[in-house]
N, C-alpha and C positions, 0 to 999 in steps of 0.2 A: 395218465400217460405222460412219460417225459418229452418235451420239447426238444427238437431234432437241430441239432448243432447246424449253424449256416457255415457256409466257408467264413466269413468272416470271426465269428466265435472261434473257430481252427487256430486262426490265422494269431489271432488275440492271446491265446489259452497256448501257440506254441511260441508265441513273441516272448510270454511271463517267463515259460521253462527254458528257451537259451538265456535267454540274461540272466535267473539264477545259478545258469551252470557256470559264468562268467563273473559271478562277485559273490560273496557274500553279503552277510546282515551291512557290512562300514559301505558296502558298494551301492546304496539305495539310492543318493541320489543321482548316480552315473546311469544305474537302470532304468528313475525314468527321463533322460533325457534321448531315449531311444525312440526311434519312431518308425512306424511303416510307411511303404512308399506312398500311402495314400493319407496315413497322415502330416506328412511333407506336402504333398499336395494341396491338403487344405491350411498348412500352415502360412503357404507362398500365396495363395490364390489373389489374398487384397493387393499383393505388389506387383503380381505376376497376373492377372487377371489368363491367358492363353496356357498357360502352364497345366500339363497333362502327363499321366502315368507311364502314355507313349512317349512322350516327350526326355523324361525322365533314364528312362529304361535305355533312351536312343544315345542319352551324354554319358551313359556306362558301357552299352557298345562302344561309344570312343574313345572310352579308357581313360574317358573326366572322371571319373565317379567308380568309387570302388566299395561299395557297400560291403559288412558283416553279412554272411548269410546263416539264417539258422539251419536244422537238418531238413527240413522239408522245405529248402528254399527260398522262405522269405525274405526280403531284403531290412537289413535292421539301418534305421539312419543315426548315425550320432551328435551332435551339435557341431561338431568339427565341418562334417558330410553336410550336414544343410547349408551351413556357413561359404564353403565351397561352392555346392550349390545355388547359392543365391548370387557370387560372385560369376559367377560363368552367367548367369543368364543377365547380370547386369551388364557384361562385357558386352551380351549380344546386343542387347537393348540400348543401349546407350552409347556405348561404343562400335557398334556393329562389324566387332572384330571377326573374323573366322574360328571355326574350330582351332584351325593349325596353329592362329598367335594366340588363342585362351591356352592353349597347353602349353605354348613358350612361357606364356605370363604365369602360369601357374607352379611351372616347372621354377621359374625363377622365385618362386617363394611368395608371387604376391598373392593374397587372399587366401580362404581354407583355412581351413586350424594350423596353426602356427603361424597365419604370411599377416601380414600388416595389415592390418584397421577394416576387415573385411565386411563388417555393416555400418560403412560409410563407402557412398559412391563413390568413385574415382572421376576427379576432373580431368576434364578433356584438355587441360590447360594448364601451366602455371604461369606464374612471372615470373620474370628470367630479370637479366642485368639491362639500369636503364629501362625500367619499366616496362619491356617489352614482353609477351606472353612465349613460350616456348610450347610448341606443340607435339602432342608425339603422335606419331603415326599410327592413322587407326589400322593402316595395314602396309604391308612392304608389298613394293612394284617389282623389288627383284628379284632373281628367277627365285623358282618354286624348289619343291623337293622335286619334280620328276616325274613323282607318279602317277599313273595312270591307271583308274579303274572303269572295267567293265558295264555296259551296260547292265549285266543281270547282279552286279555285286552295287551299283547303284541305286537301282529300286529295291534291293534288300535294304541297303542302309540305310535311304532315305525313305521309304516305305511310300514313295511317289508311285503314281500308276505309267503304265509304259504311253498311254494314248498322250499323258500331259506332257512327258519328255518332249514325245513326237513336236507336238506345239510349238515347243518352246525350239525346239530348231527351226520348226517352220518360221516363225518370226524373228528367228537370228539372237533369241537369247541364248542360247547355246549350241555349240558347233560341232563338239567332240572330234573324234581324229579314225578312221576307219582302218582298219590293219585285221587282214587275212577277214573280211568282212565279217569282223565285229569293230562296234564302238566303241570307242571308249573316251574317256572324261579324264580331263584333271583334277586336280583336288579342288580350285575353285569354282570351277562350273559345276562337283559333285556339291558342294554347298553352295549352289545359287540353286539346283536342283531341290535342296533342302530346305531352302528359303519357301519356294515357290509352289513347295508339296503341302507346308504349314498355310500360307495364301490359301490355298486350294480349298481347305476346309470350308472356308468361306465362300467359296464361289467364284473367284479369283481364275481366271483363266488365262494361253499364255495369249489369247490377243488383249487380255487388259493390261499386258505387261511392257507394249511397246511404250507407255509413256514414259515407263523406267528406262528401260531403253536408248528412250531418245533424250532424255534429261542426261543420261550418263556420257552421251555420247557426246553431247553440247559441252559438258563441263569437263571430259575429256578435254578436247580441241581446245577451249580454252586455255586449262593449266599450260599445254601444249605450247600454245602460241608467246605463253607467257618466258617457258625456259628454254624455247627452241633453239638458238643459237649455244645455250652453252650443254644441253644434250648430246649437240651434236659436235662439240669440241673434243680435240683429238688428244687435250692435255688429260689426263686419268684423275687427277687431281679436281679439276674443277668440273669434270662430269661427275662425278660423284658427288662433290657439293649439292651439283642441278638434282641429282636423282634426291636425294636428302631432301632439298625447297619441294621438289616435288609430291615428297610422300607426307610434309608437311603444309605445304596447300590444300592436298587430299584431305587429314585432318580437320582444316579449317572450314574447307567448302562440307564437309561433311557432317559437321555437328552445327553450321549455319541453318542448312538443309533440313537438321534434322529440327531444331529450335524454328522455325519457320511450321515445319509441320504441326508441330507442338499447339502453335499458337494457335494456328488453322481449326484444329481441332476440338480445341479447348470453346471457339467460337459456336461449334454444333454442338457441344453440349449444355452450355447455357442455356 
């Protein structure tokens, strides 16, 4: 009796027939630089050690990632697509950019097939004139896009549960905004939502979240205190500078933080 084809043999056996219908015999080595989403998965896993199929599926919901699909929907990856891939989650990771500035930066050509040097890290830093390092901001303070979404279009996107949200307002990591009583979130609190849904796997709850919290809120009032007078100058010119120093201290306190953690960490596993 013949052996009963798994989903995965399917999956294999209709991966071979779209990419023949897309090259011929000269296109063989094009064909296998293709991959399933699950062999991405295990391609990233040593660098990416949290990197998951959900995870994956959730950066094409957001319109990072635009796989080939074949006729029965598999997602085909190409080296371009991983390359991309591995760029965006080094943004998170490293630079703990948002979704919103990955898609700025991406859009701007960096990383992905065709953008600049995209399996090499991007420094948090360069040297600038006179020795001094220029920092770019891991993220902009200035206003947002605007938008606003839904509580029920939030736990779709971030596939968080509604009891954790709850939490997380009860301890003031997020506040949302109440209109015609539904909530609703802005873009950055729907990704701290997303941060905190990934946390969660682990056990992570939002009262373990106030230390973040309050470290954020410390370092806050610092930077604060630091450009407080010319924040609040009336010239346009040099509040703009402050906002600049600002999003560029943010930078610096940011990847200190993160390099402190690093080391921290690096201690328990010895």
């Amino acid at each position: 009796m013949a052996a009963q084809a798994t989903p995965a043999d399917a999956q294999q056996v209709e991966l071979e027939l779209a990419e023949q219908e897309h090259g011929g015999a000269g296109d063989v080595g094009k064909r296998r630089k293709s991959l399933t989403i699950g062999a991405v998965c295990k391609a990233l896993a040593q660098e990416f050690p949290d990197i998951s199929i959900s995870k994956i599926r959730y950066l094409e919901d957001q319109k990072l990632l635009t796989p080939r699909r074949t006729p029965g929907g598999y997602r085909l990856y190409t080296q371009g697509d991983v390359a991309r891939l591995r760029t965006i989650l080094r943004m998170q990771r490293d630079e703990f950019l948002p979704l919103r500035v990955i898609r700025q930066e991406l859009a701007a050509g960096r990383g992905g097939a065709g953008g600049a040097t995209p399996d090499v890290p991007p420094a948090p830093g360069r040297v600038g004139r006179e020795g001094a390092r220029s920092w770019r901001a891991s993220v902009s303070v200035r206003e947002g896009t605007g938008a606003l979404y839904s509580i029920d279009d939030v736990l779709e996107d971030t596939k968080a549960e509604a009891k954790l949200v709850r939490e997380l307002e009860e301890y003031g990591v997020v506040k949302g905004e109440l209109r015609g009583g539904v909530r609703y979130f802005d873009e950055t609190e729907r990704e701290i939502i997303a941060a905190v849904a990934e946390l969660a796997r682990y056990g992570v709850g939002g009262r373990n979240l106030r230390v973040f919290r309050s470290s954020a809120d410390r370092e806050a009032n610092l930077l604060q205190q630091i450009l407080a007078p010319a924040l609040r100058s009336r010239n346009p010119e040099r509040r703009k500078e402050a906002v600049e120093a600002l999003e560029n201290l943010a930078a610096v306190a940011t990847h200190l933080k993160h390099l402190l953690l690093i080391r921290d960490l690096r201690k328990i596993v010895r």
